[in-house]
C-alpha positions as CSV (number, residue, x, y, z in Angstrom):
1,X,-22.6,-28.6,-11.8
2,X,-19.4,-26.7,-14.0
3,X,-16.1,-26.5,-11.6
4,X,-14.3,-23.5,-13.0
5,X,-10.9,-24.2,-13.9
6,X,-8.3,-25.0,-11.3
7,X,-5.3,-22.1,-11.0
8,X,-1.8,-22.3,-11.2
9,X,1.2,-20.3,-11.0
10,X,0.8,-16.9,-12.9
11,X,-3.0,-16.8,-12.9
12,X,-4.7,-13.6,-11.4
13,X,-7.0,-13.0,-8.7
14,X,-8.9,-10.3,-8.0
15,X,-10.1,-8.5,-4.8
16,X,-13.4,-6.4,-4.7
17,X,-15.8,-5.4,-1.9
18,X,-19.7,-6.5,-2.8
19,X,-20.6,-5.5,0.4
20,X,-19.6,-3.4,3.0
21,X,-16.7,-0.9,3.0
22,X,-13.0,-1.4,3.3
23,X,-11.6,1.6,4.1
24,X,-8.7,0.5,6.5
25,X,-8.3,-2.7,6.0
26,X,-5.1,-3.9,5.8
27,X,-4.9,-6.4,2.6
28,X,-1.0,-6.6,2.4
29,X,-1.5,-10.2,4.1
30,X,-3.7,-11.5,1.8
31,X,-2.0,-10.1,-1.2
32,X,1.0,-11.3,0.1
33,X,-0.7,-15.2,0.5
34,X,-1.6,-15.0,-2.9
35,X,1.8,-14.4,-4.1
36,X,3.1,-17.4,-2.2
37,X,1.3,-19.5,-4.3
38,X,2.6,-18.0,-7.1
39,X,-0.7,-15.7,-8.4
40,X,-0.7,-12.4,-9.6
41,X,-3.1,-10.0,-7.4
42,X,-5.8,-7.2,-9.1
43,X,-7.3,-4.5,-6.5
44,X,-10.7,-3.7,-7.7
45,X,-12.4,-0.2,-8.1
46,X,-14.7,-1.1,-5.5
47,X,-11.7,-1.2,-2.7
48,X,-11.3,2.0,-0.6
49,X,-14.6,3.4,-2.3
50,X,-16.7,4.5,1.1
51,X,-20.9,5.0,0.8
52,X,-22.1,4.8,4.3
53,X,-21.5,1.5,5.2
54,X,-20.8,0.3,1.7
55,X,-18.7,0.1,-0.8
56,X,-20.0,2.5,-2.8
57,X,-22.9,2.5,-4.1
58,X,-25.0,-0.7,-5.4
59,X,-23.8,0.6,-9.1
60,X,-20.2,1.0,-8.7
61,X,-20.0,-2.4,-6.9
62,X,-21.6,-3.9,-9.4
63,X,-19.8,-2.4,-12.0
64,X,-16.2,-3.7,-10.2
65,X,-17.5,-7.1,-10.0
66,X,-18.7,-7.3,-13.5
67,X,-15.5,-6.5,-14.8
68,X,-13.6,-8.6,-13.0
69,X,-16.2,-11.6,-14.2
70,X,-15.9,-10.2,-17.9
71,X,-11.9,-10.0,-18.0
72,X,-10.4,-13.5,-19.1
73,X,-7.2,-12.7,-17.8
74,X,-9.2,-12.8,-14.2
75,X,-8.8,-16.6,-12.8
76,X,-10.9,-16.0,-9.4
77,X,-12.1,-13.1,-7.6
78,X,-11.5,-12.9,-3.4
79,X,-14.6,-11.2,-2.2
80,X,-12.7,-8.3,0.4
81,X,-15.4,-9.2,3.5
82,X,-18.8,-9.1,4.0
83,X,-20.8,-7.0,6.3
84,X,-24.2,-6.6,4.0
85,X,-24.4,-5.5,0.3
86,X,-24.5,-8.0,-2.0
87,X,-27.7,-8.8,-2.3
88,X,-28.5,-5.3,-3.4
89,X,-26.6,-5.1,-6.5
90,X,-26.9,-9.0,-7.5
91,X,-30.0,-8.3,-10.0
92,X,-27.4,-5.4,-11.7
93,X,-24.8,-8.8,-12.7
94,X,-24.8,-9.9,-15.8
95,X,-23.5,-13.7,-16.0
96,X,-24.2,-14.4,-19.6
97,X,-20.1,-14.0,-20.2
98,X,-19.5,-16.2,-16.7
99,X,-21.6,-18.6,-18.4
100,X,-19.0,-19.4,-21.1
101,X,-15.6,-18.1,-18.8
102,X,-16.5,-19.1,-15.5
103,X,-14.1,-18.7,-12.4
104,X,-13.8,-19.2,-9.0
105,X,-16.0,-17.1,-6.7
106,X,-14.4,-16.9,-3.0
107,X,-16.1,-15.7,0.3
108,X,-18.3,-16.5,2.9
109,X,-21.1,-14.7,5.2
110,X,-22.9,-12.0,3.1
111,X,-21.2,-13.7,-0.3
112,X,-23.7,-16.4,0.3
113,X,-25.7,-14.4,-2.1
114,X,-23.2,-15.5,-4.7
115,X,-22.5,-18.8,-4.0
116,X,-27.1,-19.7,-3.6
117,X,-27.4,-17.3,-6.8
118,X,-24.1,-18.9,-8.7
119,X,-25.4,-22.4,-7.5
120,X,-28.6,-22.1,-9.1
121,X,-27.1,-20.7,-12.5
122,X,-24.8,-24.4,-12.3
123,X,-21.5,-23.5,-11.1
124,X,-19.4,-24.2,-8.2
125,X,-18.0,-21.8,-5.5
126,X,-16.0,-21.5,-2.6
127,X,-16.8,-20.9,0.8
128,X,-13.7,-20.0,2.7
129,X,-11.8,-17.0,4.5
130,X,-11.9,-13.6,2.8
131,X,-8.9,-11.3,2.5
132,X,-9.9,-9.3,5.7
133,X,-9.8,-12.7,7.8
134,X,-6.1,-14.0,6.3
135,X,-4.0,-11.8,9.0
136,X,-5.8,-13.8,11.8
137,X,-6.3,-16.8,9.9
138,X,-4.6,-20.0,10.7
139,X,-1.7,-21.8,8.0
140,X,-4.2,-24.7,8.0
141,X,-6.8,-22.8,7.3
142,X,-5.0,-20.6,4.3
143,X,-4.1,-24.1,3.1
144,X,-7.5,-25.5,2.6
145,X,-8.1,-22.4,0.3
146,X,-4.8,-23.5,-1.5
147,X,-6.1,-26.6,-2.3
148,X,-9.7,-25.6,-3.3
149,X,-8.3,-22.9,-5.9
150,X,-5.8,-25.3,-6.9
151,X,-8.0,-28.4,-7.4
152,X,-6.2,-30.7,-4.7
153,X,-7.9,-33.5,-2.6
154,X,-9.5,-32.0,0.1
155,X,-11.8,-33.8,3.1
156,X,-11.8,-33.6,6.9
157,X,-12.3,-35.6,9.9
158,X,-14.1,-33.4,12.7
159,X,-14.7,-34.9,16.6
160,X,-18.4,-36.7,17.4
161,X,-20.3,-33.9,18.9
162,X,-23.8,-35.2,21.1
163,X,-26.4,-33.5,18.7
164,X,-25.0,-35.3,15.8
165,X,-27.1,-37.7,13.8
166,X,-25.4,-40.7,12.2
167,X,-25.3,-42.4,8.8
168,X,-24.0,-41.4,5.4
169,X,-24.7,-39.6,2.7
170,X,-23.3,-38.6,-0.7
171,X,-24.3,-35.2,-2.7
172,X,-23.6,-31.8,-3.7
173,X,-22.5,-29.2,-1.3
174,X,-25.2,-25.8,-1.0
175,X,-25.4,-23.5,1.5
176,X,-24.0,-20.7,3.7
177,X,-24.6,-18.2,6.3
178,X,-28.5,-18.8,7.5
179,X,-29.9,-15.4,8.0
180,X,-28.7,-14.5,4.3
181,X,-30.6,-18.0,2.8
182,X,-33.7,-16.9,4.7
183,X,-33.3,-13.3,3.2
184,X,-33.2,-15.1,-0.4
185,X,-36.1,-17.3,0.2
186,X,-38.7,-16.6,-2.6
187,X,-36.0,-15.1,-4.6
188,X,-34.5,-16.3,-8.0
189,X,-31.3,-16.9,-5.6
190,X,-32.7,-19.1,-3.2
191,X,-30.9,-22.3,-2.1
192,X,-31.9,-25.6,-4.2
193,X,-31.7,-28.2,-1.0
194,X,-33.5,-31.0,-2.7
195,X,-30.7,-34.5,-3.3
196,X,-28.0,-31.9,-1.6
197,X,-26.1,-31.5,1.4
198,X,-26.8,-28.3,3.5
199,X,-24.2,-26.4,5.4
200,X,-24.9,-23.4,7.9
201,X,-23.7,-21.0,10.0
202,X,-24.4,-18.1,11.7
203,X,-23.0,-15.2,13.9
204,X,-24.5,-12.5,15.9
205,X,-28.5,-13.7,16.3
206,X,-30.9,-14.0,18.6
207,X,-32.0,-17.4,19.7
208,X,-35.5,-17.1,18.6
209,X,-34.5,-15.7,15.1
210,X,-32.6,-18.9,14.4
211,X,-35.8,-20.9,15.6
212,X,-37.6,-18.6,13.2
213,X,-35.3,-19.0,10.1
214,X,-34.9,-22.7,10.6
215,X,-38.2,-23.1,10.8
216,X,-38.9,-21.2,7.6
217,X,-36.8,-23.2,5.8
218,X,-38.6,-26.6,6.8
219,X,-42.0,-24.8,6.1
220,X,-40.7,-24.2,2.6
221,X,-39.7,-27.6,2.1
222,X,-35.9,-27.3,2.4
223,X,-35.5,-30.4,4.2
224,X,-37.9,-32.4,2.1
225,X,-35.6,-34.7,0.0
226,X,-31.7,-33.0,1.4
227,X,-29.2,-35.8,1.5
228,X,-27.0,-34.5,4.6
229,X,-26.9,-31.0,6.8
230,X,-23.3,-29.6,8.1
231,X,-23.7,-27.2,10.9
232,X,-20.9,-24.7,11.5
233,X,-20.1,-22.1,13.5
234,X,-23.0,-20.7,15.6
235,X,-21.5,-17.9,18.1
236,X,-21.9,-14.5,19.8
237,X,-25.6,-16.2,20.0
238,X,-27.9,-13.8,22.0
239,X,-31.3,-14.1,24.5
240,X,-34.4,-12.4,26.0
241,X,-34.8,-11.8,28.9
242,X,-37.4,-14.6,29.4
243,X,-34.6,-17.4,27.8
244,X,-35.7,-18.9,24.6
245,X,-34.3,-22.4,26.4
246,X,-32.4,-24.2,23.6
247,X,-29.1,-23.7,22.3
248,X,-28.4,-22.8,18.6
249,X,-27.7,-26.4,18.0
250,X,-30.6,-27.7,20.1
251,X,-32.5,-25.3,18.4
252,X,-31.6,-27.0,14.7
253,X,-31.6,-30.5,15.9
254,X,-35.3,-29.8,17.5
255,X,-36.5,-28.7,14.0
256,X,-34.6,-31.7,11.7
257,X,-35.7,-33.9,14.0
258,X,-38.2,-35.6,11.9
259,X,-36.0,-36.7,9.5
260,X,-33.8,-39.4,8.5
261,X,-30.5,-37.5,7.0
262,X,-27.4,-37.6,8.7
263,X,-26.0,-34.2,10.8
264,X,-23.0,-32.9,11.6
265,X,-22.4,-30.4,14.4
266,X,-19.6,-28.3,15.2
267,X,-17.8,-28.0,11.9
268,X,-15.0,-26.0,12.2
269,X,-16.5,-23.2,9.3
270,X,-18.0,-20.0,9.5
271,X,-17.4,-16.9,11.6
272,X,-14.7,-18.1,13.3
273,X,-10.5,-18.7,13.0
274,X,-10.6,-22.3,11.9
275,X,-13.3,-21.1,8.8
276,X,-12.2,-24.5,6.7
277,X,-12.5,-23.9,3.5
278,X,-16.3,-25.6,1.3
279,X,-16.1,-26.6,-2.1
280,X,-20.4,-25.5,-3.0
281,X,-21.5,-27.2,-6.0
282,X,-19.1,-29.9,-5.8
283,X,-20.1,-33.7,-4.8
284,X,-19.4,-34.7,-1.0
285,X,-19.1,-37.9,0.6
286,X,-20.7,-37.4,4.3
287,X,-20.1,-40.0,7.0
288,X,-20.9,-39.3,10.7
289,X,-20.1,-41.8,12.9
290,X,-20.2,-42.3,16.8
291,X,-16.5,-41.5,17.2
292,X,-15.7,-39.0,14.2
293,X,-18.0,-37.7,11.3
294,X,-15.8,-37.5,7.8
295,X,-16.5,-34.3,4.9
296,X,-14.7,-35.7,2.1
297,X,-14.8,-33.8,-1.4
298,X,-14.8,-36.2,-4.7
């Protein structure tokens, strides 16, 4: 797996929309982050530009993004937010220049498109808060995405939850936001899970469609031969009116169950404040223990 190259002081980041529409957002925070550590800040095209729900259409997006990969004076490109988008202008990429200049990709939720697709060409990404989210986002939190874009040591020691699953594991880092992996499935942009570590999340689903995904993703072999599974942030969870009768984690743990890796629950990543920042592509050391479970990053 290539790591783009680490920033430092005077390198330039750029923020465009892949997905859904800015129009109001308020990026002064995030622009104003990024020149605390000393970067130099590029507003895409893309920003401000308003079709429906996206940001303009699948074209112009495209367009923005390209560019900003192309442009060797670009170090890393912020994704503004996600919503739903990327997907549809992913095929319209060309990454035969990112192939011999790559940079950091940053985002999380419907930027998993990126990170499986960007996985699966060999490079490493980062999951972590977008530049809608910095305003509520914790100085922790901003700091873990210091230290990814900056190449510093980064691991984390997160509280024994009662679905977790012990033992250790060592591999690479995949994964994202569930409903948008089970969108890819079949794709030329779906996840790689065999000898790697899986981390999702998830936001705003239906009890049953998370029994549905997870299940697709075992039937499709996604589990046969993964290392280690993180599991985030599952909220804002929804039911019938008959109860579906597990939890989201229950739900996960029920359909893992009959295999040997080693789970973590509760990782403070995803859809909510404390989204910790994920190196994807890059090796992890996974230990989860009866009092603490450990991420560490190599």
């Amino acid at each position: 797996m290539i790591t783009p190259p680490n920033l430092k002081k005077g390198d330039t980041i750029a923020i465009v929309a892949t997905a859904r529409k800015n129009i109001d957002d308020n990026l002064k925070p995030a622009i104003d982050l990024a020149k605390s550590w000393g970067l130099e800040v590029v507003i895409g095209k893309s920003i401000g530009l308003d079709d429906n729900q996206l940001a303009g259409t699948d074209e112009q997006r495209a367009s923005d993004f390209q560019t900003m990969m192309d442009n060797p004076n670009i170090h890393a490109i912020w994704c503004v937010r996600g919503g739903y988008g990327t997907a549809r202008m992913i095929d319209l990429v060309d990454f035969s220049k990112f192939k011999h200049n790559p940079k950091w990709i940053v985002g999380f939720s419907d930027v998993t498109v990126l990170h499986s697709h960007l996985s699966n060409l060999g490079f490493a990404t980062i999951h972590g808060i977008m530049p809608v989210n910095v305003e509520k986002a914790s100085p922790e939190v901003e700091e873990t995405l210091r230290k990814s874009l900056f190449g510093e040591s980064l691991s984390y020691v997160v509280p024994c939850e009662n679905e977790n699953k012990s033992g250790n594991a060592e591999g690479e880092l995949v994964g994202g936001n569930l409903s948008i992996l089970y969108s890819l499935m079949g794709s030329k942009s779906q996840v790689d899970c065999k000898g790697k570590i899986l981390f999702l999340e998830d936001l705003d689903e239906y009890l049953y469609h998370i029994d549905r995904m997870m299940l697709s993703l075992r039937r499709c072999g996604c589990f046969e031969g993964l290392k280690g599974l993180v599991v985030g942030s599952f909220i804002k969870m929804h039911d019938n009116e008959i109860p579906w009768g597990k939890t989201a984690y229950q739900i996960i743990a029920d359909i893992t169950k009959q295999y040997n890796f080693p789970v973590i629950y509760n990782f403070p990543a995803g859809h909510i404040h404390e989204n910790n920042t994920l190196i994807f592509g890059k090796k992890v050391i996974l230990e989860v223990g009866d009092k603490d479970s450990k991420v560490i990053f190599e």
